[in-house]
C-alpha positions in Angstrom: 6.8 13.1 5.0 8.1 16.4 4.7 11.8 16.3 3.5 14.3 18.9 3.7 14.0 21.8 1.0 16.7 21.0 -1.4 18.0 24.7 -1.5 18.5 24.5 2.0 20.4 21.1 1.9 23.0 22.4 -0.3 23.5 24.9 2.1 23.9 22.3 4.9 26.3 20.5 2.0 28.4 23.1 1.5 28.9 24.1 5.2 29.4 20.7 6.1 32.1 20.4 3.5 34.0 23.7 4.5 34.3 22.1 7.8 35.4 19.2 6.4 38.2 20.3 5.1 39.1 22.6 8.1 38.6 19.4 9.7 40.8 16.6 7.6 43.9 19.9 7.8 43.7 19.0 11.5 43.3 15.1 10.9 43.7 12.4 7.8 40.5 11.1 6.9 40.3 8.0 4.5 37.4 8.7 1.4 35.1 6.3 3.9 35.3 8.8 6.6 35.1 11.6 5.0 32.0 10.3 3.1 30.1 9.5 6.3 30.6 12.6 7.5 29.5 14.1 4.3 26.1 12.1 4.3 25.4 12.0 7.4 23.6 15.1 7.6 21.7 14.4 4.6 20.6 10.9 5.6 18.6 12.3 8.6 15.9 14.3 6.7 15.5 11.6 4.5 15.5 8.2 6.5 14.1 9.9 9.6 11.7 7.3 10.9 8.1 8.3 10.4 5.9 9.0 13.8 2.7 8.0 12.8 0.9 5.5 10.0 -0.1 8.8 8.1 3.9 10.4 8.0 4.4 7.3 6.7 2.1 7.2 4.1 3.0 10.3 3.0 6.4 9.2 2.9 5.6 6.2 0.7 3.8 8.4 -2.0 6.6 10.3 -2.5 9.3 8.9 -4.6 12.3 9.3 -6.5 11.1 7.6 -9.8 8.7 10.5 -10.1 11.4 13.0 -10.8 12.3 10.9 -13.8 11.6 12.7 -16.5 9.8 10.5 -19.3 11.6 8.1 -21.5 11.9 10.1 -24.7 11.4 8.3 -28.5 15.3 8.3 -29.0 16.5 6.3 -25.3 16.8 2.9 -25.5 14.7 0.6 -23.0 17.6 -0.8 -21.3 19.2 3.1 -20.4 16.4 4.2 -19.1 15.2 0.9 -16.9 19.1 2.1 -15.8 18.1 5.5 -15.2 14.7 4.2 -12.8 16.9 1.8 -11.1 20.0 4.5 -10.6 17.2 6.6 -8.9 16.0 3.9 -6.7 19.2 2.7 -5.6 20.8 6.2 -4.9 18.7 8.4 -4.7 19.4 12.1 -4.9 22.5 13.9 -6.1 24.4 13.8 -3.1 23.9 9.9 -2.8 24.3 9.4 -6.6 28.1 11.5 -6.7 28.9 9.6 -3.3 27.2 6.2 -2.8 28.8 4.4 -5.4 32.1 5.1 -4.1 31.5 4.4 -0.9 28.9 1.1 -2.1 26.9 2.3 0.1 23.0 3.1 -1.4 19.9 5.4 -0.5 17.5 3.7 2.0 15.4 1.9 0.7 11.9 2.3 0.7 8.0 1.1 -0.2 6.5 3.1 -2.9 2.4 3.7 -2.9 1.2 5.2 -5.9 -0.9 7.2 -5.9 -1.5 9.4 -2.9 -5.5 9.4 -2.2 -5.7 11.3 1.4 -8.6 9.9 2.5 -5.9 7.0 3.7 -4.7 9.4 6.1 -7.7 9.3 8.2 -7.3 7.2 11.7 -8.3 3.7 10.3 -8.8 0.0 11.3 -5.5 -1.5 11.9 -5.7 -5.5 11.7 -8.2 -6.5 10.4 -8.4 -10.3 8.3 -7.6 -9.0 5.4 -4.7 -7.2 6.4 -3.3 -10.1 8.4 -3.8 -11.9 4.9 -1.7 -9.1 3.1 1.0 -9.0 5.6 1.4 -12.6 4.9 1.3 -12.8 1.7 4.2 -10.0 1.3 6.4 -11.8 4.3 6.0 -15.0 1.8 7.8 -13.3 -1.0 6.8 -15.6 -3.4 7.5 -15.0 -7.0 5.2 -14.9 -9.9 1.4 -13.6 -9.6 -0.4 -14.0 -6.6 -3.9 -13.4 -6.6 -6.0 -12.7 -3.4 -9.6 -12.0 -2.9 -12.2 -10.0 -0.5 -16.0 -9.4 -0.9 -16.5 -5.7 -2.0 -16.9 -3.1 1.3 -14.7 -4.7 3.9 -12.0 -2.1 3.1 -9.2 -3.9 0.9 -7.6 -0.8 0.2 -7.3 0.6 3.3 -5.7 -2.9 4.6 -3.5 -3.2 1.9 -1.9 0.3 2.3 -1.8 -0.7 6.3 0.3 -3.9 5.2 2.6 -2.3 2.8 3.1 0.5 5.6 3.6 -2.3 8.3 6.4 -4.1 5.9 9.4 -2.4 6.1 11.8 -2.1 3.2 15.3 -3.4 3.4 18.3 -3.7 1.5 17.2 -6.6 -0.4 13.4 -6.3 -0.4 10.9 -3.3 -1.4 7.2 -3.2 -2.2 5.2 -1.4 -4.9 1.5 -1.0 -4.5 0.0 0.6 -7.6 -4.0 1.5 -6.9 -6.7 1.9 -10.3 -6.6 1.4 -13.7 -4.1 -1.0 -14.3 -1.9 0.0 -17.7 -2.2 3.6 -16.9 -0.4 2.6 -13.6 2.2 0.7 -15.4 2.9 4.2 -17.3 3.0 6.1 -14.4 5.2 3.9 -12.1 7.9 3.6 -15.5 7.9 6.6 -16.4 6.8 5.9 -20.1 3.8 7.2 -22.0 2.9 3.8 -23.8 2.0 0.0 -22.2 3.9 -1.9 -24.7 6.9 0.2 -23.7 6.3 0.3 -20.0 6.5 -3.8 -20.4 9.5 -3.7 -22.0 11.1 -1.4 -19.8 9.8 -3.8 -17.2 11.6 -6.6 -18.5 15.4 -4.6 -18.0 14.6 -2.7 -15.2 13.5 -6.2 -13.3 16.9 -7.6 -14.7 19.0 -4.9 -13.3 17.5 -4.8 -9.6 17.2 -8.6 -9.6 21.5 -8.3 -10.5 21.6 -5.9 -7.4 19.8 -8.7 -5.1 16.8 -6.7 -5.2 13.5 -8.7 -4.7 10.6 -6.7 -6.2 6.7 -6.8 -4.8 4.4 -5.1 -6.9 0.9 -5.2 -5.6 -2.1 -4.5 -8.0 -5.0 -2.8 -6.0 -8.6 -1.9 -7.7 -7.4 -2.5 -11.4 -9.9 -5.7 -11.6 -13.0 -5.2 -10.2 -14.5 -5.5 -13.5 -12.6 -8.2 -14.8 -9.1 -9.1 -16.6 -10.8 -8.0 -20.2 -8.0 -6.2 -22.0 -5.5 -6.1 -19.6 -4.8 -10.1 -19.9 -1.9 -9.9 -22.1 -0.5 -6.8 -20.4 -0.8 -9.1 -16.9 0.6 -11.8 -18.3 3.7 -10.1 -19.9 4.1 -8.7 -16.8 4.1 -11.9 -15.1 6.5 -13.6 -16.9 9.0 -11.2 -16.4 8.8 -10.7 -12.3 8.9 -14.9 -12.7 12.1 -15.0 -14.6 14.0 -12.8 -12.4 12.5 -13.7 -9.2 9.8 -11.0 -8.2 5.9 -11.1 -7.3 3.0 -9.5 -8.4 0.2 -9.4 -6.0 -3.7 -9.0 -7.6 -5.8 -8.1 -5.1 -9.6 -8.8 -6.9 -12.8 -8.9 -5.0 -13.9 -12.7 -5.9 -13.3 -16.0 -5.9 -13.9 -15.8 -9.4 -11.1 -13.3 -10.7 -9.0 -15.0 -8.2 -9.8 -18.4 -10.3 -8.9 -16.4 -13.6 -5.7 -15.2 -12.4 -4.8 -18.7 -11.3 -5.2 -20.2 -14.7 -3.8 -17.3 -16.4 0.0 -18.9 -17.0 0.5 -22.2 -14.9 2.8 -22.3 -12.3 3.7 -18.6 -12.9 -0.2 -17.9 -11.0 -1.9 -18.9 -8.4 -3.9 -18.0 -5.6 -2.4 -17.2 -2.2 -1.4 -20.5 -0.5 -2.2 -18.1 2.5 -5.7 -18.0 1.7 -6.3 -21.0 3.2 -9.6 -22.1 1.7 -11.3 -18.9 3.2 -14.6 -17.7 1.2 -14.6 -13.8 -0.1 -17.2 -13.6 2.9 -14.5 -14.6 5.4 -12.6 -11.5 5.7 -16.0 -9.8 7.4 -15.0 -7.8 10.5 -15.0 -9.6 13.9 -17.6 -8.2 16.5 -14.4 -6.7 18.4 -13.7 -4.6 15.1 -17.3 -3.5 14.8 -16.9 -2.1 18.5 -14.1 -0.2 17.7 -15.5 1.4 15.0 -18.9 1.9 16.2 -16.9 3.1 19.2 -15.4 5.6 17.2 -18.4 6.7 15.4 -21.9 7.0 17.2 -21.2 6.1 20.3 -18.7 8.9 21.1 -22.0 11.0 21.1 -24.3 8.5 23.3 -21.2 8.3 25.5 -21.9 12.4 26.6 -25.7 11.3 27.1 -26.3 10.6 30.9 -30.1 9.1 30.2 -28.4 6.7 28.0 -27.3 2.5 28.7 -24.4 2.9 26.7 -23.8 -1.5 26.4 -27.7 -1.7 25.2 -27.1 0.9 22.9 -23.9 -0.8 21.2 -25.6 -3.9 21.5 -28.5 -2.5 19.2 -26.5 -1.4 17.0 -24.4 -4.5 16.3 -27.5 -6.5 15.9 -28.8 -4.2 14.0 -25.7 -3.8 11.2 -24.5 -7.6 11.5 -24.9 -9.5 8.1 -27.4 -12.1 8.0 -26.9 -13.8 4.9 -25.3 -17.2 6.7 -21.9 -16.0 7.2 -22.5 -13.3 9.2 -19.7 -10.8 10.7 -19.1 -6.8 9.9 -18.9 -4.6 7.1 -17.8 -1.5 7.2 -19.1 -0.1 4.3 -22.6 -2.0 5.3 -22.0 -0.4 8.8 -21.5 3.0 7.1 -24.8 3.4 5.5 -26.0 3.5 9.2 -23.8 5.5 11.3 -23.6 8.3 8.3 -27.1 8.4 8.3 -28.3 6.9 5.4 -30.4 4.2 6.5 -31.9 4.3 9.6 -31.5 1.2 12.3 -33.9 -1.2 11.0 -34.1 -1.1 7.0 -32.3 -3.6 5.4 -29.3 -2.4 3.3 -29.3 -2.9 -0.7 -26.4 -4.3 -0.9 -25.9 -8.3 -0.7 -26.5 -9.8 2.7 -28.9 -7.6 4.4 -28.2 -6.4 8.4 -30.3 -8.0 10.5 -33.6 -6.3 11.1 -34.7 -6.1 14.8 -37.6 -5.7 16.7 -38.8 -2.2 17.6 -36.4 -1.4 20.4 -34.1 -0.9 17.6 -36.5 2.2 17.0 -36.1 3.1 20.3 -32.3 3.0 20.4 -32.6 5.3 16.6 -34.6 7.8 17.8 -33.2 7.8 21.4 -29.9 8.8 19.9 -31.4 11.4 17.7 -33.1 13.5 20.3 
């Protein structure tokens, strides 16, 4: 989201405060009233409500802990967990001279580190596995919560739908940190060492937990290879969002890691109760969601073809891209070796669970479309 350029809003700040005072010679304001005035300007660049999934997202990668500048060797963990949480709680300068006098805080907001814009383009909006994350973070559980998809049914992309779909309040606001896992920690705390960004952790959990702040942090494609040495980092981490009341979210791609996690510390882990029992397999796209994207992808072209049966067409082409390894379903990364071109209706994937090879109208329906 684009905000307001701060040059310009001390501008609108001081104009607004001239009139201010023209305005309280006229009338007596109390320090509430003339503080609403004051900020009411600057509220609307900053809490303006986002038109699209993509404002939004934009919106969410830009933060106010990034203009923190780095805990230095001479601070003390608990000032500056005071200085992250000072920022997230009011914001800019405006809000920090004001807010506190009037208790009134910055909107809050989810945080999505770090901007990748290939989640800008028009995705897949609920699919299974973002109906499982949009549980999951309407749960607010606390501890670590581990949750698992197969690889190539587009976790990522559901998860930063479910965060963007889960608004922030005054009491609740989620986190979702994407890649390697300690190097994230650093980022997100604004330290340059994990054993410090831990720490800092620690205070800066205290002090929102104080303000009746609950805390999601969700953990996105730091696991696909396994805990390794990140165990102890996770676990530490996980103690502290149990003791004062917040939730980690892990999301892994199998059963497996899931299993790991839930081990990991006792009742501090687990796997999502909302999981249900489902298999890694189970969050496959529907045949609905494979129309839609098909819809969106080849067929926009066979659509402008007049010498065309546009059903038989789709219908080859979900044959042809279903998974046939006995739990069947849709996956879009599957599906995207054929629509991009890379395989040609007919030859099997190499990935696990072929598509289903057809007979040879399916080679009628591929070179059909090309001509």
């Amino acid at each position: 989201m684009a905000l307001q350029h701060p040059q310009r809003s001390r501008w609108v700040i001081v104009l607004v405060l001239l009139l201010t005072l023209w305005q309280r010679s006229q009338h007596s304001f109390t320090l509430q009233e003339l503080g609403a005035l004051l900020m009411r300007p600057l509220a609307q660049p900053i809490v303006r409500k986002a038109s699209s999934l993509a404002l939004q997202y934009r919106a969410a990668t830009d933060f106010t802990l990034q203009k923190v500048n780095l805990m230095t060797p001479e601070m003390s963990v608990q000032k500056h967990a005071k200085k992250l949480t000072k920022r997230i709680f009011w914001g800019n300068w405006i809000w920090q001279m004001l807010g506190p006098r009037l208790g009134k805080r910055a909107p809050m907001k989810n945080v999505i580190l770090p901007f990748d814009k290939q989640f800008l383009a028009d995705p897949m909006n609920d699919t299974p596995f973002e109906t499982l994350m949009r549980d999951v973070l309407q749960a607010r559980d606390v501890g670590t919560t581990a949750v698992f998809a197969e690889p190539g049914i587009g976790k990522s992309v559901s998860t930063v739908l479910a965060v963007l779909k889960t608004n922030a309040s005054e009491s609740c606001m989620t986190v979702l940190l994407r890649g390697e896992f300690q190097k994230s920690l650093k980022d997100f705390f604004r330290v340059s060492d994990t054993s410090l960004a831990l720490n800092v952790a620690n205070s800066f959990f205290s002090q929102i937990a104080s303000d009746g702040i609950s805390l999601c942090i969700i953990i996105d494609n730091a696991f696909d290879g396994g805990l390794q040495g990140d165990s102890t980092a996770l676990l530490d981490l996980t103690r502290h969002a149990f003791e004062f009341g917040h939730q980690l979210v892990v999301v892994t791609q199998s059963s497996n890691l899931a299993a790991e996690i839930n081990e990991l510390n006792g009742v501090r882990t687990k796997i999502a109760p909302q999981q249900d029992g489902k298999r890694a397999e189970d969050f496959r796209w529907s045949e609905d969601l494979a129309r839609q994207y098909l819809t969106r992808s080849v067929m926009t072209d066979v659509k402008k073809r007049q010498d065309v049966a546009v059903d038989e067409v789709m219908r080859e082409w979900l044959n042809a891209t279903k998974m046939r390894d006995g739990s069947g379903g849709w996956s879009p990364s599957t599906m995207s070796l054929y629509t991009r071109g890379y395989l040609s209706l007919g030859e099997a994937p190499p990935t696990r669970g072929s598509a289903v090879t057809t007979s040879t109208s399916v080679v009628w329906v591929r070179e059909l479309i090309r001509k």
